[in-house]
C-alpha positions, 0 to 999 in steps of 0.5 A: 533524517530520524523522521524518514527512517522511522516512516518510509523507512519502517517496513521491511524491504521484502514487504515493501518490494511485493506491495510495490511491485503490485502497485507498479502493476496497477499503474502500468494498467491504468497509464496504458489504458488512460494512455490509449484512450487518448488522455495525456494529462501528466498531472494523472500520471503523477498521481499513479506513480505516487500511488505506487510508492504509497500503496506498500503503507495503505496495505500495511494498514489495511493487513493491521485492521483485518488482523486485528479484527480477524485474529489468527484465524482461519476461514475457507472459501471459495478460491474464485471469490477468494481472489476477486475479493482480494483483487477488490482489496488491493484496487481500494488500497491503491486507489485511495493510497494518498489517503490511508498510507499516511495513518501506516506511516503515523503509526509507523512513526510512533511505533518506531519511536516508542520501541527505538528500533531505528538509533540516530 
């Protein structure tokens, strides 16, 4: 049970809840747009949802990279290719989930582990 705490369990509900309502947002567009177009495959569909609930990590390790590369630094850009590259970024994480989302839920694990944030 330590295990799940320290993984699943490692960010905070608020983090989770908005990468998770963005993740439900892209599934509901893809199983639509699957759906209409007349492909029922359910295999498909498990892996969207899947997605869902892995893209909160994904985008967690994602954050951590361009945080550590970038700093806390500030750069201003054009909001349009702000938001188109920032939509980009979020399609990338969603997309390859099943992939990045167990390196944030490794590090997450260690993490916890190291400082003892979650007791048993």
């Amino acid at each position: 049970m330590s295990f799940i705490k320290k993984t699943f369990g490692g960010l905070s509900a608020s983090y989770y809840l908005r990468h998770l309502f963005f993740g439900a947002i892209f599934t509901a567009l893809f199983i639509a747009l699957m759906y209409s177009g007349g492909d029922k495959r359910i295999f498909s569909y498990i892996i969207f949802i899947a997605n869902t609930f892995l893209y909160p990590y994904s985008r967690f390790v994602y954050e951590s990279i361009v945080d550590f590369i970038f700093g806390n630094n500030v750069f201003f850009v054009n909001a349009l290719f702000l938001l188109v590259a920032k939509f980009i970024t979020m399609l990338l994480c969603y997309g390859f989930a099943f992939i990045i989302a167990p390196l944030g839920l490794l590090y997450l694990y260690f993490y916890h582990t190291k400082n003892k944030t979650f007791d048993e």
